[in-house]
N, CA, C and O atoms as a Maestro MAE file, in Angstrom:
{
 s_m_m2io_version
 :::
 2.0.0
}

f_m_ct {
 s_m_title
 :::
 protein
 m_atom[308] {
  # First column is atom index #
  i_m_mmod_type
  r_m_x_coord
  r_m_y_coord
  r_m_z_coord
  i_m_residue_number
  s_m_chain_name
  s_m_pdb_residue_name
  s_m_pdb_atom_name
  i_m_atomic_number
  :::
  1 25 65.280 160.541 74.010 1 A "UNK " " N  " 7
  2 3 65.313 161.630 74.964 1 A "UNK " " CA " 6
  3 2 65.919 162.876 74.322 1 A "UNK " " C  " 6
  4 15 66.714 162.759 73.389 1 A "UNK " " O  " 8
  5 25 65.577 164.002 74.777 2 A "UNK " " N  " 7
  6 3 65.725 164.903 74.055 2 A "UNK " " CA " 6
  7 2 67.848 165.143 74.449 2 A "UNK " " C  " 6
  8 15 68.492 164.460 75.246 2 A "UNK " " O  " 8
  9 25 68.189 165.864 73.901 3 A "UNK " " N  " 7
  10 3 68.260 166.635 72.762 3 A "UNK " " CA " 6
  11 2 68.160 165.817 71.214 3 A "UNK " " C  " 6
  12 15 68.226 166.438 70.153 3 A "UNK " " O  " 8
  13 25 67.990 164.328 71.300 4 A "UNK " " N  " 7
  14 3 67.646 163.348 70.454 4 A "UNK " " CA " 6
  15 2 66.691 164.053 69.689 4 A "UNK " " C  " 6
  16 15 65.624 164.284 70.258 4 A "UNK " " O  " 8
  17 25 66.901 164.630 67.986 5 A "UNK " " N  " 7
  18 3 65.136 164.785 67.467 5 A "UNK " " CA " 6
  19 2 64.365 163.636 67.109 5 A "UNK " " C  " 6
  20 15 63.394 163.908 66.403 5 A "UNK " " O  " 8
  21 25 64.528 162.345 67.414 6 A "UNK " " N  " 7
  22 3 63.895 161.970 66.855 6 A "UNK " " CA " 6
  23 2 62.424 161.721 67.087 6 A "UNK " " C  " 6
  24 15 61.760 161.334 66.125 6 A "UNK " " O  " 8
  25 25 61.829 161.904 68.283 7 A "UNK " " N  " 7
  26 3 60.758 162.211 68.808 7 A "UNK " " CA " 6
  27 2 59.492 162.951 67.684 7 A "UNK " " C  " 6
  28 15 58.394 162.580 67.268 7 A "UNK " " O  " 8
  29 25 60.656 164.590 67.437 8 A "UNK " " N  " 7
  30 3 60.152 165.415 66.643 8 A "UNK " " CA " 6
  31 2 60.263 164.668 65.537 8 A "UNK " " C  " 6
  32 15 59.110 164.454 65.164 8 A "UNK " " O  " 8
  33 25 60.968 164.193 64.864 9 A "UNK " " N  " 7
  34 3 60.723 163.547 63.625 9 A "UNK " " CA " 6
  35 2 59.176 162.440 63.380 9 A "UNK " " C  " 6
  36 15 58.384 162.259 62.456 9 A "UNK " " O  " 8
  37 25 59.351 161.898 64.787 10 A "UNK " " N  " 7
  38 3 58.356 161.000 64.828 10 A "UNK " " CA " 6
  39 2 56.926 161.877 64.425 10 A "UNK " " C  " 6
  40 15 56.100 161.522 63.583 10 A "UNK " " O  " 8
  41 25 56.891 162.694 64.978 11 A "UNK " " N  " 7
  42 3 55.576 163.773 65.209 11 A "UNK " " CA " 6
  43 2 55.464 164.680 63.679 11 A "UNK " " C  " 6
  44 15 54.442 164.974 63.060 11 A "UNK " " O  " 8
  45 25 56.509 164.904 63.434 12 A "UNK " " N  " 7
  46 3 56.070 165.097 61.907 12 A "UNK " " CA " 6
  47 2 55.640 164.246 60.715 12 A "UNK " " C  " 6
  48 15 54.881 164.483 59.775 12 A "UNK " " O  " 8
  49 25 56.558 162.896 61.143 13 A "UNK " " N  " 7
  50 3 55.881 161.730 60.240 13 A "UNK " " CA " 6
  51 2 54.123 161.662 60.316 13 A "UNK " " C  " 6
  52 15 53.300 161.585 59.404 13 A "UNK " " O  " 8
  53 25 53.982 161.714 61.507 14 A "UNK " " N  " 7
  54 3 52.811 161.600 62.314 14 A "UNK " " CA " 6
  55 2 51.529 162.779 61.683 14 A "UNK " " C  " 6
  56 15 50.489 162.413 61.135 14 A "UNK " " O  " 8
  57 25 51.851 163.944 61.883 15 A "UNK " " N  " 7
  58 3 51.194 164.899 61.476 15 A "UNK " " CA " 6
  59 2 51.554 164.797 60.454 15 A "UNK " " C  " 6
  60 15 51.326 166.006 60.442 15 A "UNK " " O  " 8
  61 25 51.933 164.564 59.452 16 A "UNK " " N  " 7
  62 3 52.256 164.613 58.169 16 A "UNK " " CA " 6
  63 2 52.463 166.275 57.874 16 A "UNK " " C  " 6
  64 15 51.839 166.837 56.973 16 A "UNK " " O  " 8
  65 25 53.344 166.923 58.681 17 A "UNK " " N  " 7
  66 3 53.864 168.452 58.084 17 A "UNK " " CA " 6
  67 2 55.173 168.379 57.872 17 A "UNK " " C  " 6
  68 15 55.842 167.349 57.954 17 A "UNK " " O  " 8
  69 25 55.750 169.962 57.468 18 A "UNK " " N  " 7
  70 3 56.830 169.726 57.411 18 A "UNK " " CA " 6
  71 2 57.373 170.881 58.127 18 A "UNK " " C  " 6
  72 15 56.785 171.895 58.502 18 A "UNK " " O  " 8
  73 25 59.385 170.331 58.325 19 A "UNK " " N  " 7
  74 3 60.073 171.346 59.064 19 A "UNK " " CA " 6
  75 2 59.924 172.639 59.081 19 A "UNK " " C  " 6
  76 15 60.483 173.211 60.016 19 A "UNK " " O  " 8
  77 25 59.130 173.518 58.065 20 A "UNK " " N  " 7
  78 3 58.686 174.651 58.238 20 A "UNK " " CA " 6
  79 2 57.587 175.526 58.586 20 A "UNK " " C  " 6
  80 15 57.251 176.710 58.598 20 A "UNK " " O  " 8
  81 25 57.017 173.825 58.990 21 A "UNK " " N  " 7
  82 3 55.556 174.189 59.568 21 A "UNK " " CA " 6
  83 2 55.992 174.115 61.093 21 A "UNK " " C  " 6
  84 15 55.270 174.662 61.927 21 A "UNK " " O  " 8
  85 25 56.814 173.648 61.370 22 A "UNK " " N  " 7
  86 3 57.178 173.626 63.278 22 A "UNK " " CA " 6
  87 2 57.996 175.140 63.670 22 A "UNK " " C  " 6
  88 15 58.890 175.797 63.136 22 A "UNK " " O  " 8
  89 25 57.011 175.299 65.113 23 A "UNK " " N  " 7
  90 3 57.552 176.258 65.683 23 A "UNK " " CA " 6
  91 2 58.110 175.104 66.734 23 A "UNK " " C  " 6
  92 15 57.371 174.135 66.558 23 A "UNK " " O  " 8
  93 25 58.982 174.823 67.635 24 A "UNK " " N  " 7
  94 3 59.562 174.102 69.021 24 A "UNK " " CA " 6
  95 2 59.468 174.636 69.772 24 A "UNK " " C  " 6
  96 15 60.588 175.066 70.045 24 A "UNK " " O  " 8
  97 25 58.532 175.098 70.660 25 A "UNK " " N  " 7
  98 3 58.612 176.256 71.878 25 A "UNK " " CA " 6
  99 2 59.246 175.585 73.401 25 A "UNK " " C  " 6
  100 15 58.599 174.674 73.917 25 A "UNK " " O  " 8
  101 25 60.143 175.931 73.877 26 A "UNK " " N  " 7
  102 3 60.883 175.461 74.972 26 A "UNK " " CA " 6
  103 2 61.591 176.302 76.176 26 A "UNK " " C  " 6
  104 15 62.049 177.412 75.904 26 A "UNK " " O  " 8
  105 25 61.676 175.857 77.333 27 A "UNK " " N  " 7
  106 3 62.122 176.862 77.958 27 A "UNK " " CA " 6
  107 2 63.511 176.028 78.435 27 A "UNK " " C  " 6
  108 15 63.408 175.724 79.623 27 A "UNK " " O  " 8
  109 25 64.602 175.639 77.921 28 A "UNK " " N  " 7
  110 3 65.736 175.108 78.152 28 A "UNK " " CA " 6
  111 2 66.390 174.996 77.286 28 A "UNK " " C  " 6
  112 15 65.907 174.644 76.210 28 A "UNK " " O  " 8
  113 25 67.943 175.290 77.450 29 A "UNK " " N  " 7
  114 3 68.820 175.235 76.581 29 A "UNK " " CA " 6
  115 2 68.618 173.424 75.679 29 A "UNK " " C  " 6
  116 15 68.838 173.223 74.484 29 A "UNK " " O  " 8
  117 25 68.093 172.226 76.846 30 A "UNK " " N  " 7
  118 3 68.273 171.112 75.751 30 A "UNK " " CA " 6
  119 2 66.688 170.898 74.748 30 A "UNK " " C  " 6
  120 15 66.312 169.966 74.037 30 A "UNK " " O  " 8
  121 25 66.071 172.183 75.095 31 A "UNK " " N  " 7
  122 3 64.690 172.412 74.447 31 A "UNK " " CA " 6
  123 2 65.396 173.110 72.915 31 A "UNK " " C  " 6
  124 15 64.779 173.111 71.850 31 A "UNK " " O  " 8
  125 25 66.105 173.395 73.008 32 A "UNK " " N  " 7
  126 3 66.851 174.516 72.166 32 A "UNK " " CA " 6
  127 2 67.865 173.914 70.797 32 A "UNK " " C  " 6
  128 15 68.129 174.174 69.623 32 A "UNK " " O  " 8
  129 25 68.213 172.868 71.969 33 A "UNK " " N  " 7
  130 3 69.471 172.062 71.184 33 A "UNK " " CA " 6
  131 2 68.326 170.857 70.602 33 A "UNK " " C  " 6
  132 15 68.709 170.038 69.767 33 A "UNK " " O  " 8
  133 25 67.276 170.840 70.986 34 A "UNK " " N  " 7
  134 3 66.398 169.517 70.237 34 A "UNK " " CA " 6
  135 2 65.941 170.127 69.064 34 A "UNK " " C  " 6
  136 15 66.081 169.433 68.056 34 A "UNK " " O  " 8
  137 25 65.308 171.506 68.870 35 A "UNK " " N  " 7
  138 3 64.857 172.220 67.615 35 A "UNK " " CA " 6
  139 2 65.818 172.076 67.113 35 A "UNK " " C  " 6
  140 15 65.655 171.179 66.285 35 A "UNK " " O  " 8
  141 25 67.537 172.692 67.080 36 A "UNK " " N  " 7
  142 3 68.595 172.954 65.990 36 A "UNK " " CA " 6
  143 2 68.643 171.124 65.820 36 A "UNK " " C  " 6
  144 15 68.611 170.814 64.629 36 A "UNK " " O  " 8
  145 25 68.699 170.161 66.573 37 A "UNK " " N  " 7
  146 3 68.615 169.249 65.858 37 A "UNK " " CA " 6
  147 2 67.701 168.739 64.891 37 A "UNK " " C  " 6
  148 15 68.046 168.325 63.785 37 A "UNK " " O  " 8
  149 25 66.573 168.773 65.305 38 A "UNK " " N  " 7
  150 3 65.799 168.661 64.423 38 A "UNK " " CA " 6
  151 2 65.662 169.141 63.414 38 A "UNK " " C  " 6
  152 15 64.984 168.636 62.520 38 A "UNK " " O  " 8
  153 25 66.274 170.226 63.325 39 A "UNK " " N  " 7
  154 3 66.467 171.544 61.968 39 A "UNK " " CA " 6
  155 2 64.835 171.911 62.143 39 A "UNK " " C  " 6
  156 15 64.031 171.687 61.238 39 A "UNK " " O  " 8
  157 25 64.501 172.441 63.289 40 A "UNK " " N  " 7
  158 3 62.613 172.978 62.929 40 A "UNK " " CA " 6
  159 2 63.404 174.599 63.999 40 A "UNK " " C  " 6
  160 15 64.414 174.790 64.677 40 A "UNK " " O  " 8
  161 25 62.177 175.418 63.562 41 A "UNK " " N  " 7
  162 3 62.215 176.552 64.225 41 A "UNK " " CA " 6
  163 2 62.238 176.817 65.848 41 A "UNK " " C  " 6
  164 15 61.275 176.403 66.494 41 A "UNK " " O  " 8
  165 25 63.078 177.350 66.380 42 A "UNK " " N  " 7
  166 3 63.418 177.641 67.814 42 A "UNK " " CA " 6
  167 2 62.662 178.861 68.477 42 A "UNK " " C  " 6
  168 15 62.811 179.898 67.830 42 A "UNK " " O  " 8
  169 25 61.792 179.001 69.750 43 A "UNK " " N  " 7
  170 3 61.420 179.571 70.133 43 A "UNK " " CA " 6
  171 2 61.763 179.085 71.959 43 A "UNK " " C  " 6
  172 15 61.340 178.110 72.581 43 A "UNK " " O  " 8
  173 25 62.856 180.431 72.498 44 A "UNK " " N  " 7
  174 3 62.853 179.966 73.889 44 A "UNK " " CA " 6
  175 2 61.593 180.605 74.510 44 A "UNK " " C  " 6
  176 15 61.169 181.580 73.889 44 A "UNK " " O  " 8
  177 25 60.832 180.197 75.750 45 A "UNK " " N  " 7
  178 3 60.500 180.769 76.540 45 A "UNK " " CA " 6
  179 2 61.057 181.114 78.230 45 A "UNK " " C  " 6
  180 15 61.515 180.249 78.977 45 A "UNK " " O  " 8
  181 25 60.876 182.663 78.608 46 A "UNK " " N  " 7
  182 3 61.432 183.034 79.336 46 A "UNK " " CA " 6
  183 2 60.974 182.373 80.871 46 A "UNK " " C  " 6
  184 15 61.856 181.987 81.637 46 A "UNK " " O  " 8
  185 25 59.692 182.292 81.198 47 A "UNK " " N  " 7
  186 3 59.100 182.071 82.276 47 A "UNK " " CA " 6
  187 2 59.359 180.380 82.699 47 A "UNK " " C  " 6
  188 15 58.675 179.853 83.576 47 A "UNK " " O  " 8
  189 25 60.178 179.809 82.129 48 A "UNK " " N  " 7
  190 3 60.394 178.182 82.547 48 A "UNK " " CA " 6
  191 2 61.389 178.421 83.875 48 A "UNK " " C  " 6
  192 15 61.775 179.341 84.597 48 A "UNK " " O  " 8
  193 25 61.554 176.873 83.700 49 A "UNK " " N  " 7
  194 3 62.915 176.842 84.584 49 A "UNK " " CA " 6
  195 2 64.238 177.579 84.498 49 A "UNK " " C  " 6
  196 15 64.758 178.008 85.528 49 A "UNK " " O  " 8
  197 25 64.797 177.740 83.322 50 A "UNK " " N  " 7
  198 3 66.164 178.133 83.109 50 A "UNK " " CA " 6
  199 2 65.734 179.728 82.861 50 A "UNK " " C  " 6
  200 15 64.655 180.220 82.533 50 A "UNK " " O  " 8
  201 25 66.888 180.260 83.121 51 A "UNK " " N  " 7
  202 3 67.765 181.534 82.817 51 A "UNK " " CA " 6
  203 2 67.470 182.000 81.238 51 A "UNK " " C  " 6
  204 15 67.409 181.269 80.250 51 A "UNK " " O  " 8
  205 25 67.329 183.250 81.307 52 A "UNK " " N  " 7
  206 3 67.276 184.041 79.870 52 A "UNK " " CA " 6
  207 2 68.706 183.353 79.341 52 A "UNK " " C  " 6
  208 15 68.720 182.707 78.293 52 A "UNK " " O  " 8
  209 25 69.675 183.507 79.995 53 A "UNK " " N  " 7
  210 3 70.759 183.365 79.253 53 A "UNK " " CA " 6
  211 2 71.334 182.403 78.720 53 A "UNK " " C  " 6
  212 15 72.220 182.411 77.865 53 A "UNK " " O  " 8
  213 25 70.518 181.032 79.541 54 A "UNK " " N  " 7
  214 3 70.463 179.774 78.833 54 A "UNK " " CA " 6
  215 2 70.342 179.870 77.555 54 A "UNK " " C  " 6
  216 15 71.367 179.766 76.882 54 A "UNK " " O  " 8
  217 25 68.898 180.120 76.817 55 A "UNK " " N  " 7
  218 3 68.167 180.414 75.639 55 A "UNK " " CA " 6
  219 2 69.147 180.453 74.975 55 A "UNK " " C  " 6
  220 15 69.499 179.655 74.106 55 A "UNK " " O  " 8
  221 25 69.899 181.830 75.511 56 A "UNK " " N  " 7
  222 3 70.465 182.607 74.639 56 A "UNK " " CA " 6
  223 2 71.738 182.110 74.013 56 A "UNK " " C  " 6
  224 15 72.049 182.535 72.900 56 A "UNK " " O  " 8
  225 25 72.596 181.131 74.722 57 A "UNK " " N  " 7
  226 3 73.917 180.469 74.280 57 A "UNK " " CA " 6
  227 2 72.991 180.152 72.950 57 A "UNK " " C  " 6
  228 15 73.244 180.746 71.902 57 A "UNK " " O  " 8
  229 25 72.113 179.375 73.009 58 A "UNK " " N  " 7
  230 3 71.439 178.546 71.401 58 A "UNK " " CA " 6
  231 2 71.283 179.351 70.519 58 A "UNK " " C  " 6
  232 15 71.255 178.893 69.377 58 A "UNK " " O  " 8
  233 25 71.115 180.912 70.712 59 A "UNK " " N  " 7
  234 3 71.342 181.370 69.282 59 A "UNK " " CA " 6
  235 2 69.638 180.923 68.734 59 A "UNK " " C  " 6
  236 15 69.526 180.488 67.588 59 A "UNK " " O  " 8
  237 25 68.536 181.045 69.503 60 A "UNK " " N  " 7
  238 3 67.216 180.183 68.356 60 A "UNK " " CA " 6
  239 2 66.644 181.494 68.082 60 A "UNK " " C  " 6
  240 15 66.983 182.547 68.623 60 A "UNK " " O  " 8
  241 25 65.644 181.321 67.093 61 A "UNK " " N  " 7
  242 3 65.287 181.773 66.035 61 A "UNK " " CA " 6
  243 2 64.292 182.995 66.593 61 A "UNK " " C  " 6
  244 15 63.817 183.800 65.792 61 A "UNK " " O  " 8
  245 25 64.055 183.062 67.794 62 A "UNK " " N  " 7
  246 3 62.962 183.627 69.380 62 A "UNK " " CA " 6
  247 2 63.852 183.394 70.303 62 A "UNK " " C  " 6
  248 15 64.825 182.669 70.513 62 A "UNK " " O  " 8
  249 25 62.840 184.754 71.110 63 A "UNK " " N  " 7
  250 3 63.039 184.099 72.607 63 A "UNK " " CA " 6
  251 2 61.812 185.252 73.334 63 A "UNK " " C  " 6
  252 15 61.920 186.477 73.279 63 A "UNK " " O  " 8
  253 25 60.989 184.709 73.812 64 A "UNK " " N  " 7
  254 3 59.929 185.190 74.009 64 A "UNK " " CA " 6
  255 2 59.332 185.760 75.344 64 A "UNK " " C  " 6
  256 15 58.994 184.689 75.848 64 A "UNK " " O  " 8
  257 25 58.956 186.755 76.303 65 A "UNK " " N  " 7
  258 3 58.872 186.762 77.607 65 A "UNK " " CA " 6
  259 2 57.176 186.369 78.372 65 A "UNK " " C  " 6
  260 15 56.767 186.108 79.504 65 A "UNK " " O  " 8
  261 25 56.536 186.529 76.910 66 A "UNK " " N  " 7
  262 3 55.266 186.218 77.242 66 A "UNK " " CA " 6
  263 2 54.508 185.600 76.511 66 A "UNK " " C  " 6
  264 15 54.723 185.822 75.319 66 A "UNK " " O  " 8
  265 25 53.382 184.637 76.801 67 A "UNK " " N  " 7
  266 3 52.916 183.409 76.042 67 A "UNK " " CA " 6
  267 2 52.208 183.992 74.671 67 A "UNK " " C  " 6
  268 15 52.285 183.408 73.590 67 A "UNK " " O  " 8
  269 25 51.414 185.401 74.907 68 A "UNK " " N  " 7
  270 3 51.398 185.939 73.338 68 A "UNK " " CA " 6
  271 2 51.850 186.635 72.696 68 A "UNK " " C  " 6
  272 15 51.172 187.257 71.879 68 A "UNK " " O  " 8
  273 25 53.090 186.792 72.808 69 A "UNK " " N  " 7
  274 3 54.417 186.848 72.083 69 A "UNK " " CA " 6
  275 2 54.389 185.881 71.033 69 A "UNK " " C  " 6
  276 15 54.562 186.237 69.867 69 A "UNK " " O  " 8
  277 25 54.265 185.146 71.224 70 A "UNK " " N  " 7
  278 3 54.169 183.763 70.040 70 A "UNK " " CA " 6
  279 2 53.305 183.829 69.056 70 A "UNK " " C  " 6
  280 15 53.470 183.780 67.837 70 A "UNK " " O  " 8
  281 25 52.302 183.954 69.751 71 A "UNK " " N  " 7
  282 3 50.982 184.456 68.687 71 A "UNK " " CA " 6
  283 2 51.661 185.259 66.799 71 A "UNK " " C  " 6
  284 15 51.711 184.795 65.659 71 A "UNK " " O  " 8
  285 25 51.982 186.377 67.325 72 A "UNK " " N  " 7
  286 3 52.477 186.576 65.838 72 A "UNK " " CA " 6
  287 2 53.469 185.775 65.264 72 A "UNK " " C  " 6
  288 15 53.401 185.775 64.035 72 A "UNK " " O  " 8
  289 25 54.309 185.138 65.703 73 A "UNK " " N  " 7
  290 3 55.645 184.167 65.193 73 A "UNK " " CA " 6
  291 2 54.523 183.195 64.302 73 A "UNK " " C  " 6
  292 15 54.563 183.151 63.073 73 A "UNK " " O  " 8
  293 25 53.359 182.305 65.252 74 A "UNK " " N  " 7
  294 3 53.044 181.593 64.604 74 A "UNK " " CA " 6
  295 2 52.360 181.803 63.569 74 A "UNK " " C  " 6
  296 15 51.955 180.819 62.951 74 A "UNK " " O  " 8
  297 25 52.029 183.195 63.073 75 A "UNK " " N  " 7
  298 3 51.099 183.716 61.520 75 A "UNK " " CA " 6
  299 2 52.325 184.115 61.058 75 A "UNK " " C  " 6
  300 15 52.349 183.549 59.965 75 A "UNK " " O  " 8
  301 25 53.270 184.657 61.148 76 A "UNK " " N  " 7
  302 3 54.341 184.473 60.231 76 A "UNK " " CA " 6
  303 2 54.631 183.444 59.500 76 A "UNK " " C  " 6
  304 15 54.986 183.648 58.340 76 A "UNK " " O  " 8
  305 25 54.560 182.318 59.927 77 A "UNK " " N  " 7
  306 3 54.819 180.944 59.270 77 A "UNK " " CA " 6
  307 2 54.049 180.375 58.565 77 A "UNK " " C  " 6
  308 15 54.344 179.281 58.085 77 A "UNK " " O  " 8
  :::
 }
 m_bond[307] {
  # First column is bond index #
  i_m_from
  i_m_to
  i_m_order
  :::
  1 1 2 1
  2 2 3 1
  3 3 4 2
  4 3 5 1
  5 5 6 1
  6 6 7 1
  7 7 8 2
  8 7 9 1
  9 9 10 1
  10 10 11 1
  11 11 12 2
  12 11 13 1
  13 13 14 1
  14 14 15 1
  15 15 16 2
  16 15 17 1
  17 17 18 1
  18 18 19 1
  19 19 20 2
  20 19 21 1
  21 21 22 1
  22 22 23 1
  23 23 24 2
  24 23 25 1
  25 25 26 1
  26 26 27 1
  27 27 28 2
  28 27 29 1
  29 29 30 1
  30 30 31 1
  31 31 32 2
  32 31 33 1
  33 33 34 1
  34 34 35 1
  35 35 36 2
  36 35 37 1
  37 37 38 1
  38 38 39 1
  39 39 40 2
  40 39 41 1
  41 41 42 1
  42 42 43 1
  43 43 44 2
  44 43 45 1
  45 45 46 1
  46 46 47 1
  47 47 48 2
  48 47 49 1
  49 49 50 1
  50 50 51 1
  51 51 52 2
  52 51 53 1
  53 53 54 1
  54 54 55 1
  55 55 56 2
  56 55 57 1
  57 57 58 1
  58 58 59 1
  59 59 60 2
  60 59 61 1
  61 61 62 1
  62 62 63 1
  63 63 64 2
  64 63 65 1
  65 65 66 1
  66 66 67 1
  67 67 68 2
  68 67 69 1
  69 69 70 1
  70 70 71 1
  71 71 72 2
  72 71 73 1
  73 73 74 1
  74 74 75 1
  75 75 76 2
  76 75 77 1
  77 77 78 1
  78 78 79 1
  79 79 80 2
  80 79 81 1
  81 81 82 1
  82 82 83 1
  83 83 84 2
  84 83 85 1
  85 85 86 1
  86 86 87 1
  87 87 88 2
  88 87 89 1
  89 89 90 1
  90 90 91 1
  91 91 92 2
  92 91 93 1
  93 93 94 1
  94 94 95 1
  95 95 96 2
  96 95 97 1
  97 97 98 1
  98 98 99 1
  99 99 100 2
  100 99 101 1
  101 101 102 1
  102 102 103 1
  103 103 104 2
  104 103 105 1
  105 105 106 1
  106 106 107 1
  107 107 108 2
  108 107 109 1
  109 109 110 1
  110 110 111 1
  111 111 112 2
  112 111 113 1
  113 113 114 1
  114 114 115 1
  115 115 116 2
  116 115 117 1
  117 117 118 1
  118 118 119 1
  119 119 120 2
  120 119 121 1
  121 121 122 1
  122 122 123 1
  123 123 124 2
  124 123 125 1
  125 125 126 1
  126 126 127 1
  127 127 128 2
  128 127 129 1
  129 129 130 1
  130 130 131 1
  131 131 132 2
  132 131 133 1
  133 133 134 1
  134 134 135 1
  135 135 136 2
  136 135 137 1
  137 137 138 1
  138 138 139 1
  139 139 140 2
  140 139 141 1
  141 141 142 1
  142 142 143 1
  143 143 144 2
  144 143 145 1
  145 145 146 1
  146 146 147 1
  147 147 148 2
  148 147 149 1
  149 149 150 1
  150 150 151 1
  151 151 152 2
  152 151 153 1
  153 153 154 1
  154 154 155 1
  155 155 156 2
  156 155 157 1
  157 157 158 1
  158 158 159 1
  159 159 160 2
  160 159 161 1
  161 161 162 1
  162 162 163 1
  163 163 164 2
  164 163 165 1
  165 165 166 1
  166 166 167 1
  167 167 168 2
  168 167 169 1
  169 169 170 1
  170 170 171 1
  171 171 172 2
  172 171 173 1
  173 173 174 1
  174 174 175 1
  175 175 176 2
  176 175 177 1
  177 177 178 1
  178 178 179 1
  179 179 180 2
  180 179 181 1
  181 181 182 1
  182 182 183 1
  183 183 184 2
  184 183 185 1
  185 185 186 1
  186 186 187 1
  187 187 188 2
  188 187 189 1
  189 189 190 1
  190 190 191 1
  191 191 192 2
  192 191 193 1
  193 193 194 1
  194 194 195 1
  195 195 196 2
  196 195 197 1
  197 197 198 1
  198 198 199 1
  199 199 200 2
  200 199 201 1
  201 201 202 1
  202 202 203 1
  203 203 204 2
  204 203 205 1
  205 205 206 1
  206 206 207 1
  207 207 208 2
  208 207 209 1
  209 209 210 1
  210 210 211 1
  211 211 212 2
  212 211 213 1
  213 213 214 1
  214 214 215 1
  215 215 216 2
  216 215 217 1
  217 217 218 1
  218 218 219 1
  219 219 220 2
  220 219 221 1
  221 221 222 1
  222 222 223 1
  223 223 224 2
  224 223 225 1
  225 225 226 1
  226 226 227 1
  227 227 228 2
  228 227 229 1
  229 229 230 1
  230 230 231 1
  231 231 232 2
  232 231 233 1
  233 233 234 1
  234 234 235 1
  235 235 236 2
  236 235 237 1
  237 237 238 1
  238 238 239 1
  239 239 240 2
  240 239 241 1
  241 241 242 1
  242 242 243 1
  243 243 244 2
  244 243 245 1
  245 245 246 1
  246 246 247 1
  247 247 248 2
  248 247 249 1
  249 249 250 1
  250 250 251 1
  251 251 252 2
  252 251 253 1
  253 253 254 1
  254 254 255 1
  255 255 256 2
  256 255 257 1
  257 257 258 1
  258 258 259 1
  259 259 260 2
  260 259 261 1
  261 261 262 1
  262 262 263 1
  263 263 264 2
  264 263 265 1
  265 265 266 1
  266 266 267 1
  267 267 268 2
  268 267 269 1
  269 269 270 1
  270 270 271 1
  271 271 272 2
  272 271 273 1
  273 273 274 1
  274 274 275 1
  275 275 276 2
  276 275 277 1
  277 277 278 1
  278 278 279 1
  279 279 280 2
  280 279 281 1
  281 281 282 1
  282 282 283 1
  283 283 284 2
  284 283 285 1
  285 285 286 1
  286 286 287 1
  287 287 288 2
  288 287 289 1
  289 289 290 1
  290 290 291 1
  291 291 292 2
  292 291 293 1
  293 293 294 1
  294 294 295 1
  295 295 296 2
  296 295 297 1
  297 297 298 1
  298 298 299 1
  299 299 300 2
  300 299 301 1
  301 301 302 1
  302 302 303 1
  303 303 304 2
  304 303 305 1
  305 305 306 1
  306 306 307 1
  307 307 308 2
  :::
 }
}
């Protein structure tokens, strides 16, 4: 269960990529705390359940207000 990565670990074994190929897109602080565990890239989204300011305690790598917002993050990578 999350904030557990091992899920994500599983899914990279799986896909055979690596931690710098993951974006984690989430709209919760334990969405947040599962990327820094996992050590993969953090992207909050605003429109979930939680509070901007949730996101924001995590410190992730994004935080996004609209779904193509992401769009460029993910050609950055």
């Amino acid at each position: 269960m999350k904030p557990d990565p091992a899920i994500v670990e599983d899914i990279l074994s799986i896909a055979q990529v690596s931690r710098e190929e993951v974006l984690y897109v989430g709209d919760s602080g334990v969405d947040m705390q599962t990327a820094i565990n996992a050590r993969v890239t953090a992207c909050g989204v605003t429109w979930g359940f939680r509070p901007r300011t949730e996101l924001e305690e995590f410190h992730p790598d994004y935080i996004v207000d609209k779904a193509e917002d992401i769009y460029p993050i993910i050609h950055i990578k």
